[in-house]
N, C-alpha and C positions, 0 to 999 in steps of 0.2 A: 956600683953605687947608683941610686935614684937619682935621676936627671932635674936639676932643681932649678926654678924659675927666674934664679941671678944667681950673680956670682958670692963665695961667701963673703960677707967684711961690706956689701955694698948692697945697706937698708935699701930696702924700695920706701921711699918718702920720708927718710931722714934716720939720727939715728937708732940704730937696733936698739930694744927694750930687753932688760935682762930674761926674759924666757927666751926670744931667737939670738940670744948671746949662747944658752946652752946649748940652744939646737943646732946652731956654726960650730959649736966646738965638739957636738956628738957627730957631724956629719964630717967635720974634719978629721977626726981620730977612727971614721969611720964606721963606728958604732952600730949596731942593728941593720948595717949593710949601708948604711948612710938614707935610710928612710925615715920618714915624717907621717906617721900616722896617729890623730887623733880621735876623738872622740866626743859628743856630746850627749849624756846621762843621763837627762831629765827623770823626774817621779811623775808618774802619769796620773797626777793624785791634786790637781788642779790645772789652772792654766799661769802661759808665761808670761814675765811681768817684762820689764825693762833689762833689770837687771841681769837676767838670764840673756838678753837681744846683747848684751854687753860678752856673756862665754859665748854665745854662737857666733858673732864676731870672730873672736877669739881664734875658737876653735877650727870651725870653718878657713877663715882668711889665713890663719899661721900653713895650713897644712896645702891652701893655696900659692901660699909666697914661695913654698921650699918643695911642689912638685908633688905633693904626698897626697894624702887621702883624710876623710873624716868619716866613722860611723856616727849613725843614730840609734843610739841603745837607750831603751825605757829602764828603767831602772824600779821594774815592777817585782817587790817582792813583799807588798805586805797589800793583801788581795782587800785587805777591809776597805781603804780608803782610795781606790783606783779602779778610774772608768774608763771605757771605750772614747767615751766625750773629750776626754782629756789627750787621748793618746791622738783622736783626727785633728782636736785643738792645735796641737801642738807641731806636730806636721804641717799643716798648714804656716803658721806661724813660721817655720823654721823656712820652707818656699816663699813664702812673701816676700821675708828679708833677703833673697836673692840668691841662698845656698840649696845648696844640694849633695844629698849624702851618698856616701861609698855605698855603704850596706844600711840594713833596716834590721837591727838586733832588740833584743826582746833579754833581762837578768834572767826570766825563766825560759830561754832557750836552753839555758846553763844546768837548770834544775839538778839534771841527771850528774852532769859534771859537778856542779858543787856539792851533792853531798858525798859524792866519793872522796873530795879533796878534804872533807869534814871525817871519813870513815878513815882518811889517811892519817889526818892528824891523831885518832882517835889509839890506833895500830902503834902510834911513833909514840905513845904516853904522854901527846900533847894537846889531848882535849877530854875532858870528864863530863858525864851526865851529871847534873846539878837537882836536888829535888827540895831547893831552900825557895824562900817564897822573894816576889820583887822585893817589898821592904826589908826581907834579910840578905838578900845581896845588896842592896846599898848600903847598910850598916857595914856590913864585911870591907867594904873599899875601901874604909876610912877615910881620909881626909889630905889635900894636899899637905899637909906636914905632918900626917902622922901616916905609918903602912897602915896595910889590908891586914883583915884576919884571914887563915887559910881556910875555906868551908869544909864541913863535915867530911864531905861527899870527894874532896878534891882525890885523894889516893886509891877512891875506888880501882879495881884491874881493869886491865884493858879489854877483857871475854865480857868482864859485866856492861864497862861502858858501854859497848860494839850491841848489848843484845839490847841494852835499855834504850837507847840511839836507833836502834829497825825495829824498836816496839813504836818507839815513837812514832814514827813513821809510817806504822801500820796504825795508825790512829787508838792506841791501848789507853791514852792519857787525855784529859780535858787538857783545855787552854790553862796554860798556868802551871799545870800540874810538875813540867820537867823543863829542865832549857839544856842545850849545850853550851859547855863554856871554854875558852882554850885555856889550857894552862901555860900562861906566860908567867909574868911576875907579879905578887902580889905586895912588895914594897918598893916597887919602881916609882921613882916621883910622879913618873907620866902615870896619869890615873888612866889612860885610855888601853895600857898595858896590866893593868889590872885582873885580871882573868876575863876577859871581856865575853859577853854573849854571844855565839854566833847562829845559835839556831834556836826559833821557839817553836809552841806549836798555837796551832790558828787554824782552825776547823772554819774555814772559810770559803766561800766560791771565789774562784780565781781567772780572771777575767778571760784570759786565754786558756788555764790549762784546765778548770772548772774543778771536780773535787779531787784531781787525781792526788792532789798534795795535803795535807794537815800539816806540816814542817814546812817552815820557811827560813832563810835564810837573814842574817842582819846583814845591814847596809856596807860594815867594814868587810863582813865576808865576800859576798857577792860582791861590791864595787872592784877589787882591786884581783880577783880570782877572774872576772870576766875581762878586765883591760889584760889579764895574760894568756885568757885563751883567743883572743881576737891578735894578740901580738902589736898591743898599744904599746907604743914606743915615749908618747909623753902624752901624762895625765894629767890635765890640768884642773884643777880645785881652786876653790876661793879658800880665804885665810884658815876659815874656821876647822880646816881639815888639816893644819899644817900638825896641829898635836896628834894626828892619828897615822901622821907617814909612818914613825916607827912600829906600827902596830900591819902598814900595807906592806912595810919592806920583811916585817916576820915572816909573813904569812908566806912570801913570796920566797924568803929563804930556806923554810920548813918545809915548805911543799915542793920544792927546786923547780919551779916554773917558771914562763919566762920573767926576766924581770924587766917591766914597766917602769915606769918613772914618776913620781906624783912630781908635781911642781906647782905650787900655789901664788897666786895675787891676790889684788885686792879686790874686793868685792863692789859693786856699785852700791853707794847709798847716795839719797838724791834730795835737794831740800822738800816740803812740803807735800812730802810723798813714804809711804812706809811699804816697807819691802817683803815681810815677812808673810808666807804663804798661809799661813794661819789666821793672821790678821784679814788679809784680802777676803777668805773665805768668810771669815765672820762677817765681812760688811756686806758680801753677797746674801748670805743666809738671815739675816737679821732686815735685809733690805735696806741700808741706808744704802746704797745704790742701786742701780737696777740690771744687775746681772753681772756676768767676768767681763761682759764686754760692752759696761757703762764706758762713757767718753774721758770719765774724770777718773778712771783705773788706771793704774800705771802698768796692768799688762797690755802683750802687743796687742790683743783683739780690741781692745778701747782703745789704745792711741790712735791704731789703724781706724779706728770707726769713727773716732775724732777728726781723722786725717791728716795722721802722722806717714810721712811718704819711707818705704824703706831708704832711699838715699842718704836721708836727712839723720836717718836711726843709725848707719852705718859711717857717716860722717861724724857725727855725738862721739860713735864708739872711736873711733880713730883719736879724735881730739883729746881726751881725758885722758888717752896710752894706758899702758900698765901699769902698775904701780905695786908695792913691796906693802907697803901701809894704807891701812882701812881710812878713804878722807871722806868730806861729805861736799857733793859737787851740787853747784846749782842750776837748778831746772835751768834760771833762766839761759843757761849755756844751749840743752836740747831745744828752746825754742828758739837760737839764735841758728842754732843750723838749720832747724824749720826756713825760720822766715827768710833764708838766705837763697835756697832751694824756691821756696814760690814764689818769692819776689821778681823768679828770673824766667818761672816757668807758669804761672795760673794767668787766664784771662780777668781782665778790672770788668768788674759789670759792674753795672745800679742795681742798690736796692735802699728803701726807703726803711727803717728799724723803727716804726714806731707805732703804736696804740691808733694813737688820732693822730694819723698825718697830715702835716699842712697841705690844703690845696689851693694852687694857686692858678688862677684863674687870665689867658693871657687876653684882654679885652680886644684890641685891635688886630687880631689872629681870627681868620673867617671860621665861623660855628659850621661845625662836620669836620671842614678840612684837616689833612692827616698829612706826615712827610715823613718819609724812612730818613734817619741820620746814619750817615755810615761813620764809625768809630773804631780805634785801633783798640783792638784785645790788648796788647802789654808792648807799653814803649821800650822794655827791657828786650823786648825779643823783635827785630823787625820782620821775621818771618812769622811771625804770628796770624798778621793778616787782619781784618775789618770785621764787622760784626755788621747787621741793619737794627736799628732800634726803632719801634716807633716812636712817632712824636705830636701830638694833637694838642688843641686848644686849651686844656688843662691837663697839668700834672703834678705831682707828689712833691712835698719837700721835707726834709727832716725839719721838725718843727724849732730844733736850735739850730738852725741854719739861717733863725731871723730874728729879731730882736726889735722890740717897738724903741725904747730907749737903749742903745750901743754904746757902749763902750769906746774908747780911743782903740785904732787897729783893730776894729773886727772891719772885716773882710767880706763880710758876707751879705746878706741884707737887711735892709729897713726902709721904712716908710723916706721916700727920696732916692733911694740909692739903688744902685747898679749892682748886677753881677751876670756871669757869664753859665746858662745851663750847659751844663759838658754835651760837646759836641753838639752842641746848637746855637742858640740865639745869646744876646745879648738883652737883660730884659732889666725895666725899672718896676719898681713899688711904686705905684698910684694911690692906692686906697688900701686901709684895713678892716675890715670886716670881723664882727664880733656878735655874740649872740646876747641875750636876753643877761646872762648873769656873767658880760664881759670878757668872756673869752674869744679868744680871736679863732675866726674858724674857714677864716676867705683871707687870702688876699688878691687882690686884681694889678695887674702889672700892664706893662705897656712891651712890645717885642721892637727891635730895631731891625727890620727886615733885610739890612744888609750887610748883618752882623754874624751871618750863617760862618760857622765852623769852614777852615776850609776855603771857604770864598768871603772871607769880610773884608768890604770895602768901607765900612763905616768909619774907621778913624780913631773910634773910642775903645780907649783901652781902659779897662776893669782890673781891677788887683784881684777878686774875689772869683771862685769857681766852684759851685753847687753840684751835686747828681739830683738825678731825680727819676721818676718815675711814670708816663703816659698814665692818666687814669683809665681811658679806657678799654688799656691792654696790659694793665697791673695785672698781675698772678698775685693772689693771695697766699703767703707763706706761712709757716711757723717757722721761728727762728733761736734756737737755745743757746743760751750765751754762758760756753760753761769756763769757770776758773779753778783754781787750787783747789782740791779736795782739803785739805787741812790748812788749818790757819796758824798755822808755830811752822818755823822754818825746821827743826828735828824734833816731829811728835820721837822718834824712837826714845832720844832723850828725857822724854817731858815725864815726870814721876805720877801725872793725872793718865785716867783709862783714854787712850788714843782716839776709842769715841766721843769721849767730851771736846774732841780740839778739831774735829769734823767742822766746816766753815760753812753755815749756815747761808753764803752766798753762791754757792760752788755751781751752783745754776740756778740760771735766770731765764723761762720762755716769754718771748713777745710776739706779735704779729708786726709782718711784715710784708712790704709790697715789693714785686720783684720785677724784671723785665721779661719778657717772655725768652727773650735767646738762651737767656739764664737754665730755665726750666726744661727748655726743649735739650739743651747739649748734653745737661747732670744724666736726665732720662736716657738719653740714646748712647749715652756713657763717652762722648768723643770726648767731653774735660770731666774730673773729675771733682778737683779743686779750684778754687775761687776765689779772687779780692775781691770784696764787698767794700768799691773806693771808700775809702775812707773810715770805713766800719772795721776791716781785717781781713783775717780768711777764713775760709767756711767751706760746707762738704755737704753734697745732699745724704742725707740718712735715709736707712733702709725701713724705717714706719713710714716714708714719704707713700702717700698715694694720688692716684689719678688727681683726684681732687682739691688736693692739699698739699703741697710739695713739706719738707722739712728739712730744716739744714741747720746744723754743729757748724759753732764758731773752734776754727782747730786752734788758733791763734791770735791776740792782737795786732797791729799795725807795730807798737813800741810795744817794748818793757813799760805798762802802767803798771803794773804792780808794785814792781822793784823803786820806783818813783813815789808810792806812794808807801810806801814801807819806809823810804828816806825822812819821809814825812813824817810820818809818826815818831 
């Protein structure tokens, strides 16, 4: 027996979910020699969303807990809609998240093997050449409450099938022209037993194997014929696959191969986010986003480029567990694991978020002079360490950080009042400064020179605490402040085109002024993520140039959303 990571009966981190219930009781009965190998299938016919970071989880970690192993099988057998692009995508992806695969398998490794296992059925008088067209095989299926008709074609002999079957395959037939089909049952309720298709023809270039093939394979065939020649012990599917086990266990008894194990969960659906690979591509192709790996995608290349950390994606998946039934989770759970992770691990820098930033101007602070503040990166981690920022006679403030007429409890400043620049001084409003058509565009403040961060001996203590900005070692930023891609908590549900419910807010760019420590670190890559005090957290983007640095909001400070959703 495979030497397994614990003991059986005793969950690592609480307890067991009914998949590693089966695999304690296949390891206990001894089963496949007491080994845990899975598998991860992808179609290499886009890229991966969330929900898929949810099976690689899965797959990966189950066959980490119990000592086993995981392949990476592409699940390429339909050459029309699958790219090279997709298959580095996705590898990648599948390293970011922290795993790593046994082996690097390919459905058409199998080519040669599966249609021998198709010539087998074919010999055993359980699979017919079909030459009825798609729309008259779906009429033939009938209807869950009514059977199938038997097709024309189903009693052909087994010499005809076997010769119409390697014409096919010697390319004799256009597309369309013939399919393979098995003969199972054609009044079974399960309509996936139906005589299902397992081979068409597709005069296609194939991305690995290029023309050697015209026949390919369907997804029931190939899936569950390659989990037996790699000797998958548990195959793990989401729900949608649960009505097509009896058609993976046929196949698997017909053929006497080894037998695999399908076992299904539930799938991730997530609020304010749609999952479906078809849809994503439409939003890339159509352009309401800007590529697979916009910030507002819920595949991993956009969250990543958002700066979603793997921890935080591996943590998500932990938390929700497995489940038997399809639920619909909310985001704002994955950005609670976010912000849990960089609240404990990002540097707080300044940056000023605004258009027209207030400047404010500190009068009694000598013109030129300049003072490095040294400030702690993140009071959550005391090994973090200090940062220098400059600090000179004028600097930046977010222009709601001031208010001529205040409110009761603000905090912050006004003409009179006090507040404390982080990691500096202590300063008041003096005067307010405004232009020709009354906007305020100055303020002049007074500093209390022995109110320095650090060493104040002044006495006066301030409720209110500003960032801000040196103006003249601001970095000019751009800064993209992206939310929700849809505006309905389940477009899936919503009976309008899931284009129309796209949220018109879902990003917002502004200009913004930054510190320079800021810029220097993102660039030399020693941090990667960032609180923006008070603003959230943020990630330099890769359009950032010399020039121009840019940075993705990955997260807010709170849940405003959900705040304002109560509102409504």
């Amino acid at each position: 027996m495979t030497e397994v990571t614990k003991e059986a009966g005793e969950p690592m981190g609480g307890s067991l979910n009914f998949i590693e219930q089966i695999v304690e009781e296949d390891i206990a009965s001894g089963k496949n020699g007491g080994r845990v190998h899975t598998r991860f299938p992808p179609e290499p016919n886009g890229y991966l969303h969330i929900g898929h970071a949810k099976s690689i989880c899965l797959n990966f970690g189950l066959a980490d807990e119990y000592g086993g192993q995981t392949n990476l099988r592409f699940d390429d057998t339909n050459p029309v809609t699958e790219d090279t692009e997709y298959v580095d995508s996705i590898k990648n992806d599948v390293r970011w998240l922290g795993f790593n695969w046994e082996n690097e398998f390919y459905a058409s490794d199998y080519f040669d093997q599966i249609y021998q296992f198709a010539e087998t059925l074919i010999q055993k008088g359980l699979a017919y050449v079909d030459d009825s067209t798609a729309e008259e095989i779906a009429a033939q299926k009938g209807t869950p409450t009514e059977p199938g008709r038997l097709s024309q074609y189903r009693d052909r002999s087994v010499d005809e099938n076997l010769d119409l079957f390697r014409r096919m395959k010697a390319g004799e037939y256009p597309d369309g022209a013939k399919v393979l089909r098995a003969k199972v049952d054609m009044a079974s309720p399960n309509m996936q037993l139906r005589d299902p298709i397992i081979y068409r023809i597709k005069h296609a270039h194939h991305h690995r194997t290029g023309d050697t093939w015209c026949i390919y394979p369907m997804y029931d065939f190939a899936h569950g014929q390659s989990d037996a020649i790699e000797h998958i012990t548990h195959s793990l599917c989401t729900l949608e696959f649960e009505v097509h086990r009896p058609l993976y266990e046929w196949f698997i008894d017909k053929l006497d191969i080894f037998p695999s194990r399908q076992i299904e969960f539930a799938r991730l659906n997530l609020t304010y986010t749609v999952m479906s690979k078809r849809k994503l591509k439409q939003l890339v192709e159509e352009g309401h986003v800007n590529g697979w790996d916009d910030p507002r995608m819920p595949t991993i290349a956009g969250i990543r480029r958002r700066g979603y950390t793997p921890a935080s994606i591996r943590e998500f998946a932990d938390r929700i567990g497995i489940a038997k039934r399809d639920n619909l989770i909310d985001v704002g759970l994955l950005e609670f694991c976010l912000r849990e992770e960089l609240n404990k691990s990002t540097h707080r820098v300044m940056a000023v978020l605004d258009e027209k930033p207030l400047k404010l101007v500190i009068t009694n602070y000598e013109v030129g002079r300049e003072e490095v503040m040294h400030i702690e990166n993140n009071p959550e981690d005391l090994n973090a360490g200090e940062r220098n920022v400059p600090f000179s006679r004028e600097v930046y403030i977010e222009r709601d950080d001031f208010m001529e007429v205040p409110p009761k409890k603000f905090f912050r400043l006004f003409p009179g009042g006090m507040v404390r620049l982080k990691g500096a001084y202590i300063i008041k409003c003096d005067e307010v400064v405004k232009d020709n058509a009354g906007e305020i565009i100055e303020l002049r403040c007074s500093y209390i020179p022995e109110s320095r961060s650090g060493s104040d001996t002044s006495g006066i203590n301030v409720k209110g605490t500003i960032h801000w900005v040196s103006v003249p070692h601001a970095v000019e930023a751009e800064v993209r402040l992206y939310d929700r891609l849809f505006s309905v908590e389940n477009p899936a549900a919503d009976e309008r085109d899931f284009k129309e419910l796209i949220n018109p807010n879902s990003l917002a760019t502004v200009r913004a002024f930054v510190e320079p420590a800021l810029v220097e670190a993102a660039r030399s890559g020693a941090q990667t993520n960032f609180q923006f005090m008070r603003k959230g957290y943020f990630i330099l983007d890769q359009d950032s140039t010399a020039e121009r640095p840019v940075f993705n909001r990955t997260v807010t400070l709170k849940d405003a959303w959900a705040k304002e959703q109560k509102k409504g």
